[in-house]
Residue frames as qw, qx, qy, qz and C-alpha x, y, z in Angstrom:
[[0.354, -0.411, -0.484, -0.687, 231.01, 7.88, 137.28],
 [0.593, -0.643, -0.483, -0.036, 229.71, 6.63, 141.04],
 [0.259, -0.361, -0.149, 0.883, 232.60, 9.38, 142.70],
 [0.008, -0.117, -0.250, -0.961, 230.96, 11.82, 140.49],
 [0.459, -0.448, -0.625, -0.445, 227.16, 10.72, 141.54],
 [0.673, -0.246, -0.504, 0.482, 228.47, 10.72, 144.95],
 [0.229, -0.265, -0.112, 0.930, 229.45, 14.01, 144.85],
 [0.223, -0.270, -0.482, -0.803, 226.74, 15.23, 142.95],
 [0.580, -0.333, -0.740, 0.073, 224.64, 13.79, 145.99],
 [0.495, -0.408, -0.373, 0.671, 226.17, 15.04, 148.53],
 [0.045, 0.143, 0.260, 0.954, 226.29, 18.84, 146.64],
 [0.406, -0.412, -0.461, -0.673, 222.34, 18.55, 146.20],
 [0.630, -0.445, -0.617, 0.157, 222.06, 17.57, 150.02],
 [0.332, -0.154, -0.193, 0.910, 224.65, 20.56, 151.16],
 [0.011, -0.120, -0.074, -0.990, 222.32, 23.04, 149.34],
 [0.508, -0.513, -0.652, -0.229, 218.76, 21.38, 150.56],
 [0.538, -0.430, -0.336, 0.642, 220.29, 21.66, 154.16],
 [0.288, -0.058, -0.043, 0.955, 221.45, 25.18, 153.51],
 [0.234, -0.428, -0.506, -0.711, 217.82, 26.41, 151.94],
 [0.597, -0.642, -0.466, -0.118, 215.91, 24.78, 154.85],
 [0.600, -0.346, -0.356, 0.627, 218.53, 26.70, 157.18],
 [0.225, 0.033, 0.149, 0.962, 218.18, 29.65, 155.74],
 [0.329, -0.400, -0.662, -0.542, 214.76, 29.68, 155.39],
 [0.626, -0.473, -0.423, 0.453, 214.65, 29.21, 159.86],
 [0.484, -0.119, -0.103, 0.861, 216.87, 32.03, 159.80],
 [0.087, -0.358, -0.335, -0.867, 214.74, 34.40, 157.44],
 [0.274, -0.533, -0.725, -0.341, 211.55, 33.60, 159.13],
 [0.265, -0.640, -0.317, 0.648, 211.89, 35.99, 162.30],
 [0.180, -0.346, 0.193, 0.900, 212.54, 38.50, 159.90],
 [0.330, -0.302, -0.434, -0.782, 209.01, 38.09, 158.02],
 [0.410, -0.564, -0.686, 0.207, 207.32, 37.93, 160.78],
 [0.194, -0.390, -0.091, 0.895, 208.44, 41.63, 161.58],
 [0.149, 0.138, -0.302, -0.931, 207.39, 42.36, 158.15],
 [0.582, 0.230, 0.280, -0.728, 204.23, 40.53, 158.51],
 [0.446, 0.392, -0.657, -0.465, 204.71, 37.79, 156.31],
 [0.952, -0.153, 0.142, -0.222, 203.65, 34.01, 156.59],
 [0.287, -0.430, 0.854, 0.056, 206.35, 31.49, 157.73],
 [0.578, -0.116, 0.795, 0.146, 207.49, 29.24, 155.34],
 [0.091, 0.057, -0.598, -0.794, 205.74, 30.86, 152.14],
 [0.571, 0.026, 0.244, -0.783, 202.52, 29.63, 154.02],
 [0.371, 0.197, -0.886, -0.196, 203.02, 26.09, 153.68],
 [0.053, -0.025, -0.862, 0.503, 202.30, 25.29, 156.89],
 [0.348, 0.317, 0.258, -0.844, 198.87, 27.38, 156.74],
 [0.670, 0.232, -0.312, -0.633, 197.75, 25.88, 153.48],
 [0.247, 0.102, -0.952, 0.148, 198.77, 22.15, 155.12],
 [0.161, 0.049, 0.747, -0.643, 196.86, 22.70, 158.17],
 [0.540, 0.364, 0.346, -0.675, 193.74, 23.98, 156.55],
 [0.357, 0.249, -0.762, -0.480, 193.57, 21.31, 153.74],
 [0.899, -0.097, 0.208, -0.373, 190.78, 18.88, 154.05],
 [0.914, 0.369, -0.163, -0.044, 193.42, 16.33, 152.04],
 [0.620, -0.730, 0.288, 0.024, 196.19, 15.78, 154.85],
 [0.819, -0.049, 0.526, 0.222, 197.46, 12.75, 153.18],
 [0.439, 0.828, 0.320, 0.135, 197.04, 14.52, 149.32],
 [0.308, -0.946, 0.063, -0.074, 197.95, 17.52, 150.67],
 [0.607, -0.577, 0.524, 0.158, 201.68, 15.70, 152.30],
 [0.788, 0.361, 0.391, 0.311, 202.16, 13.46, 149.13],
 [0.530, 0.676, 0.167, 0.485, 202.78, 16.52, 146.78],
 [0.268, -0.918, 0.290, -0.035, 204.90, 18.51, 149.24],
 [0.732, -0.358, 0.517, 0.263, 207.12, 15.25, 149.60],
 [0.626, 0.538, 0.440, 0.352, 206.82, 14.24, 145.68],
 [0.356, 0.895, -0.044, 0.264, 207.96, 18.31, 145.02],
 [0.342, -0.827, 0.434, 0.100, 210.74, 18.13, 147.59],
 [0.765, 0.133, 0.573, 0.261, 211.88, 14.31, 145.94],
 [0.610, 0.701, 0.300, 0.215, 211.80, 16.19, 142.61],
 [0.024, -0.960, 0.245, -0.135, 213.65, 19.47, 143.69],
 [0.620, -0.524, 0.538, 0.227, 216.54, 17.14, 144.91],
 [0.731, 0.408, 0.520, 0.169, 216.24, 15.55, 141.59],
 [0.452, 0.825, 0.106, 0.323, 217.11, 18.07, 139.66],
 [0.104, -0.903, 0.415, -0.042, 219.94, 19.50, 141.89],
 [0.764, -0.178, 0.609, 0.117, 221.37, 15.87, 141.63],
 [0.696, 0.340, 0.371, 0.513, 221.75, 15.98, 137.72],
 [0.171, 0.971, -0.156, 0.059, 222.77, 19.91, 137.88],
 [0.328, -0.823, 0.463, 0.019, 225.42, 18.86, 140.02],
 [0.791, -0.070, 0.568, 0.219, 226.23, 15.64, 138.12],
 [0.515, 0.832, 0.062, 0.198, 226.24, 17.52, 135.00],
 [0.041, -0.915, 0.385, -0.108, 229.00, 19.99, 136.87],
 [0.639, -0.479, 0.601, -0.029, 230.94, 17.38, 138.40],
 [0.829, 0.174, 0.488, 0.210, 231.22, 15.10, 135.22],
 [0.467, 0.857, -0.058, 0.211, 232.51, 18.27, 133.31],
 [0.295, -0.893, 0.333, -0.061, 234.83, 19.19, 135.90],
 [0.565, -0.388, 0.671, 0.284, 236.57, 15.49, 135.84],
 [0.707, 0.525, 0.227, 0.415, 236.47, 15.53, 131.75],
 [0.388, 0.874, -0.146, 0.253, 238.36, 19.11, 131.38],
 [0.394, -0.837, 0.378, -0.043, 240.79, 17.68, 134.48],
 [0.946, -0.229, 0.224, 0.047, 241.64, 14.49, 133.24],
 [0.769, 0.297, 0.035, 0.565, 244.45, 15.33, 131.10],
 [0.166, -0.973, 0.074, -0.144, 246.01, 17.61, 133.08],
 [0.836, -0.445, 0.273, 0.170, 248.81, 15.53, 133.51],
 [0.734, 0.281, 0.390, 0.479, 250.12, 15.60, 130.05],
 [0.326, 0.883, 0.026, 0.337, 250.34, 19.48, 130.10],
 [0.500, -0.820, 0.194, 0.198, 253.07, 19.50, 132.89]]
């Protein structure tokens, strides 16, 4: 169970990492098309009167979004080592 949480961890970290890289990557490319960088986080950050508010529920939805890729991937990862463990006994 704590190798599988582990990995389930690590998984939900790989694809955070990857989003926010991708995301860098895209953003020249709406800018061409005229778009606001970042989905217009930044823009709706800046011009908040509730900085603090405002930061709280950006963190608190990023905290949550990990959350939930943490039990997808613990979900996947605890299936994977139930349908592997007797794999021994079919040889």
């Amino acid at each position: 169970m704590k190798r599988t949480l582990r990995t389930a961890v690590r998984h939900a970290n790989q694809w955070l990492v990857f989003g926010v890289v991708l995301d860098v990557l895209m953003t020249p490319l709406g800018w061409l098309r005229h778009r606001p960088a970042f989905g217009s986080i930044i823009t709706l950050w800046w011009q908040s009167h509730h900085k603090t508010a405002m930061t709280l529920v950006l963190v608190l939805t990023l905290v949550g979004c990990w959350l939930v890729l943490v039990l997808f991937f613990w979900g996947v990862e605890g299936l994977r080592w139930a349908m592997g463990r007797n794999d021994w006994d079919r040889k």
